[in-house]
C-alpha positions as CSV (number, residue, x, y, z in Angstrom):
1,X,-28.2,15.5,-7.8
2,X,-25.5,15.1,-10.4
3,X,-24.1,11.2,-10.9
4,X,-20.3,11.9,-9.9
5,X,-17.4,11.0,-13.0
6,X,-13.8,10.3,-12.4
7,X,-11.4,11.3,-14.8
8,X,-9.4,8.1,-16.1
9,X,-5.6,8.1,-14.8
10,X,-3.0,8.6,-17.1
11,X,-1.7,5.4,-18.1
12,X,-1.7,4.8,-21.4
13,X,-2.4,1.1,-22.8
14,X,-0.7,-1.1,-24.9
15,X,-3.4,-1.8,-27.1
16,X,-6.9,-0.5,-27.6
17,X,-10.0,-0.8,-29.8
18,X,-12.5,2.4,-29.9
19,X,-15.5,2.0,-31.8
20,X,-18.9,2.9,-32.4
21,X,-21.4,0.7,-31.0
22,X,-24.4,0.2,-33.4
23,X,-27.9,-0.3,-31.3
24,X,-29.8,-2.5,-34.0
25,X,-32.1,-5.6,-33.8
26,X,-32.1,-7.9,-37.0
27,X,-35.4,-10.2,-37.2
28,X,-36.7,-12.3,-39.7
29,X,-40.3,-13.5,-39.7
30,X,-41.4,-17.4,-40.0
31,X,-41.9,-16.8,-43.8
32,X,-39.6,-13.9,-45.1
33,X,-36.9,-14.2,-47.7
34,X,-35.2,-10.9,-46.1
35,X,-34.3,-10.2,-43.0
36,X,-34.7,-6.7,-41.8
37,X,-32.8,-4.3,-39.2
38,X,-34.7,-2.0,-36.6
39,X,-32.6,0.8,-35.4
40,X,-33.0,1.4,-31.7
41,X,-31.2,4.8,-31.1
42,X,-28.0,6.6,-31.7
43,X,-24.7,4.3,-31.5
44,X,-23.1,4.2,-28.1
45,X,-18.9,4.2,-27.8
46,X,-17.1,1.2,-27.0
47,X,-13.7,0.2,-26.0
48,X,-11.6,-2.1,-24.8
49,X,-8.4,-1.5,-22.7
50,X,-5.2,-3.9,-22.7
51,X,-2.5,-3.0,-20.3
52,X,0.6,-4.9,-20.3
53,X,2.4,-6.8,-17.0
54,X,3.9,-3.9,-14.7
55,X,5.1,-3.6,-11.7
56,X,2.8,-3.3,-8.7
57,X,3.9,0.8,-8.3
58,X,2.7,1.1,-11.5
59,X,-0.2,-0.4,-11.5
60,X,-1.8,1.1,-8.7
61,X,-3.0,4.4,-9.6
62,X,-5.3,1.7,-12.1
63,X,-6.2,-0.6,-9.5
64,X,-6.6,2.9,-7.0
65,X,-9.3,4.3,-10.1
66,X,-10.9,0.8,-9.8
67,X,-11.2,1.2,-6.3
68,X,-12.6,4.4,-6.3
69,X,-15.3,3.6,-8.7
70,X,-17.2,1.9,-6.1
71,X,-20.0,-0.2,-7.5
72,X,-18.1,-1.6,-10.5
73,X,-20.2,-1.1,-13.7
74,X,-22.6,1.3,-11.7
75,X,-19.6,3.9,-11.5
76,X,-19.2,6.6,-14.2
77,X,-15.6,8.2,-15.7
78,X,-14.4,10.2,-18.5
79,X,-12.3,8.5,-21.0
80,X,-12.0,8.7,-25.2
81,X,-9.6,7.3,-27.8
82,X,-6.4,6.4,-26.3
83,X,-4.2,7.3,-29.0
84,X,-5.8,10.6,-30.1
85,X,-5.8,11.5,-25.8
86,X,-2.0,10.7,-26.4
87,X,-1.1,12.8,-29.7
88,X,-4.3,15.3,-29.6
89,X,-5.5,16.7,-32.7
90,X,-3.9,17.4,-36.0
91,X,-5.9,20.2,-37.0
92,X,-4.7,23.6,-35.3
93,X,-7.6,23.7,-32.9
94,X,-7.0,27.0,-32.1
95,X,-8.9,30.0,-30.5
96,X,-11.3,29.1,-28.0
97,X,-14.1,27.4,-30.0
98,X,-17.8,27.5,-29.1
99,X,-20.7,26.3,-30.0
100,X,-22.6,28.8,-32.1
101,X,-26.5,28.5,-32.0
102,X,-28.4,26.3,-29.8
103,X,-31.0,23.6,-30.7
104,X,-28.5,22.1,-33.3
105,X,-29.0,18.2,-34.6
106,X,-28.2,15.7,-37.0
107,X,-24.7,15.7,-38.4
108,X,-23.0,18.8,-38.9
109,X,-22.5,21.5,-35.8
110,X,-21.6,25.1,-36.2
111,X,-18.9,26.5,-33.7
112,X,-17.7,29.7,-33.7
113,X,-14.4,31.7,-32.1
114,X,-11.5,29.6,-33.9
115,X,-8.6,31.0,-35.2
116,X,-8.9,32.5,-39.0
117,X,-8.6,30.9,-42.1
118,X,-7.2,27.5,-40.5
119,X,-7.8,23.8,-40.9
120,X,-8.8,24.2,-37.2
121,X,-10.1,19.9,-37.7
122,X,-8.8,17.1,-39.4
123,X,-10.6,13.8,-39.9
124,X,-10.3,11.9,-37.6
125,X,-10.2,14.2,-35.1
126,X,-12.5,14.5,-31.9
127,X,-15.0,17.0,-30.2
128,X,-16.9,16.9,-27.6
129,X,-19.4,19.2,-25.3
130,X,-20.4,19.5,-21.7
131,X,-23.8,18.7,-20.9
132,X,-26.1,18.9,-17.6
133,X,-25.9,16.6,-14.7
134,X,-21.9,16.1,-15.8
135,X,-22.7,14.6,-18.7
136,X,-20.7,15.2,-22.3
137,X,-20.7,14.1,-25.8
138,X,-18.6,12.9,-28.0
139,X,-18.1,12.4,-31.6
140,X,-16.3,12.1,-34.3
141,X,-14.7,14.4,-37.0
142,X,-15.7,12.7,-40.2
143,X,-14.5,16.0,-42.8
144,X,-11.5,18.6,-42.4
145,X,-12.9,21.8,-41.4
146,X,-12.0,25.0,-41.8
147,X,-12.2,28.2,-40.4
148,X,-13.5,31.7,-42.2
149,X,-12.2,34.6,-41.7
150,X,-14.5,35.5,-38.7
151,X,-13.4,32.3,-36.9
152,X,-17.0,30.7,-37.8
153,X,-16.4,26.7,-38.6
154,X,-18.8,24.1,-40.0
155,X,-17.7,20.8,-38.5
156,X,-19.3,17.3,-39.9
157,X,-19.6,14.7,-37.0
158,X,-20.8,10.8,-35.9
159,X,-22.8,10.0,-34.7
160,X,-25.8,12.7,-35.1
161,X,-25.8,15.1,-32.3
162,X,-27.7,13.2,-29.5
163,X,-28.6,16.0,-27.2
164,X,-28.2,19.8,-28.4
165,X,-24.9,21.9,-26.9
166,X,-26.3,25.2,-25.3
167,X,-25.5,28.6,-27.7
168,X,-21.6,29.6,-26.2
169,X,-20.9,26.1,-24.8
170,X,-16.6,25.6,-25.4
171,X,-15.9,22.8,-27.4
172,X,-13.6,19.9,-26.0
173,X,-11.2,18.7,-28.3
174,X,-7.7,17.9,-27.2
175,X,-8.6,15.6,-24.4
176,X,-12.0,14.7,-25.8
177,X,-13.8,12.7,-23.9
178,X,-17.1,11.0,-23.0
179,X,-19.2,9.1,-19.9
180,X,-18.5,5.3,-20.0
181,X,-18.9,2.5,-17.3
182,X,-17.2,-0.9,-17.0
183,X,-18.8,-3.3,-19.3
184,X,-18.8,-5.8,-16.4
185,X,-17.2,-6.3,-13.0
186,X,-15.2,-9.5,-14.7
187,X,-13.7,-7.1,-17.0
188,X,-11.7,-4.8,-14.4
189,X,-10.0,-8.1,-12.7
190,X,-5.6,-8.2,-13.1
191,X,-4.1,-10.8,-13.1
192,X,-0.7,-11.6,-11.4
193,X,2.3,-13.8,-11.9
194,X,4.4,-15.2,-9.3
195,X,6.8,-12.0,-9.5
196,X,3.7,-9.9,-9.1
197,X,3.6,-8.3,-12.5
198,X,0.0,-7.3,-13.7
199,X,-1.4,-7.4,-16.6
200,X,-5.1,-5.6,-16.9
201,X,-7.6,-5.6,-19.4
202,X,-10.6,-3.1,-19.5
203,X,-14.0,-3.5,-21.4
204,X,-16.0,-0.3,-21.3
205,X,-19.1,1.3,-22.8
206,X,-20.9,4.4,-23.2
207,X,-23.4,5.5,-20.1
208,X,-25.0,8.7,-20.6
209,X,-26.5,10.4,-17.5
210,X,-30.0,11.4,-16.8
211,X,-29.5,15.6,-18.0
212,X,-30.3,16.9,-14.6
């Protein structure tokens, strides 16, 4: 059975940090002069949330999601870059873009049905895919791309594809999003002054689901 995701409200912070999360270990044995670094898998997104005091009317569709996510950082929702989820892409985006070809990896994926002959991506940009068990993927647009004139796109990404799109999958990229948790319960706590303003701060990570 799928792991349910909520979609994040829309409240828009007043600060943010979106990053990748490099999974690393450095070491250093008793006798080197170097140290060396172990990769242990493909970077994870991590962000952190700052929402200034409101009101308590306005702060309750946050503390509402909160509510509903049940078991803290056991509970699973959408969420992405604030500020590109605000302004969207500047490339046209246009069409209805798929993926085109399954099995893809590494760091370039090909996606077909754009519009013709435009800078359908810009850097900096985001796309993302649906996977099983309501999973999806996320990455980032490292290179303009542009469109032939059969619509057919090369699109440079980070990190690496993690898990291949299927052949025809549509790509999400206005409103680009992907599974993250709370980083901890002490993260999602508000805190109040005596005229009951709020101010909430939100530390969250990357959970990808089992693909069922």
């Amino acid at each position: 059975m799928a792991v349910p995701v909520l979609d994040f409200p829309s409240v828009t912070p007043r600060a943010f940090m979106f990053k990748l999360l490099p999974r690393t270990r450095s070491f250093q044995g008793p006798l080197a002069t170097v140290e060396r670094t172990e990769t242990l898998g493909v970077p994870l997104w991590r962000g952190r949330l700052i929402f200034p005091p409101r009101d308590p009317d306005e702060m309750r569709p946050l503390k509402t999601f909160l509510r509903r996510l049940d078991s803290g950082p056991g509970g699973r929702f959408y969420m992405g870059d604030s500020l590109y989820l605000r302004d969207g892409p500047r490339g046209t985006a246009s069409g209805a873009p798929k993926v085109d070809g399954g099995g893809q990896s590494g760091d370039t994926l090909l996606a077909k049905d754009f519009g013709l002959n435009e800078t359908v991506l810009r850097e900096g940009d985001y796309v993302a895919w649906n996977l099983a068990g309501n999973n999806r993927e996320l990455h980032y647009v490292i290179a303009d791309a542009q469109s032939d004139g059969t619509g057919l796109a090369t699109i440079n990404v980070k990190p690496p594809i993690r898990n291949a799109p299927a052949n025809n999958e549509l790509l999400i990229i206005a409103g680009a999003t992907c599974v993250m948790r709370l980083l901890n319960e002490e993260t999602a706590q508000a805190e109040h002054d005596v005229e009951g303003f709020a101010e909430l701060v939100l530390e969250i990570v990357e959970s990808p689901l089992p693909l069922v």
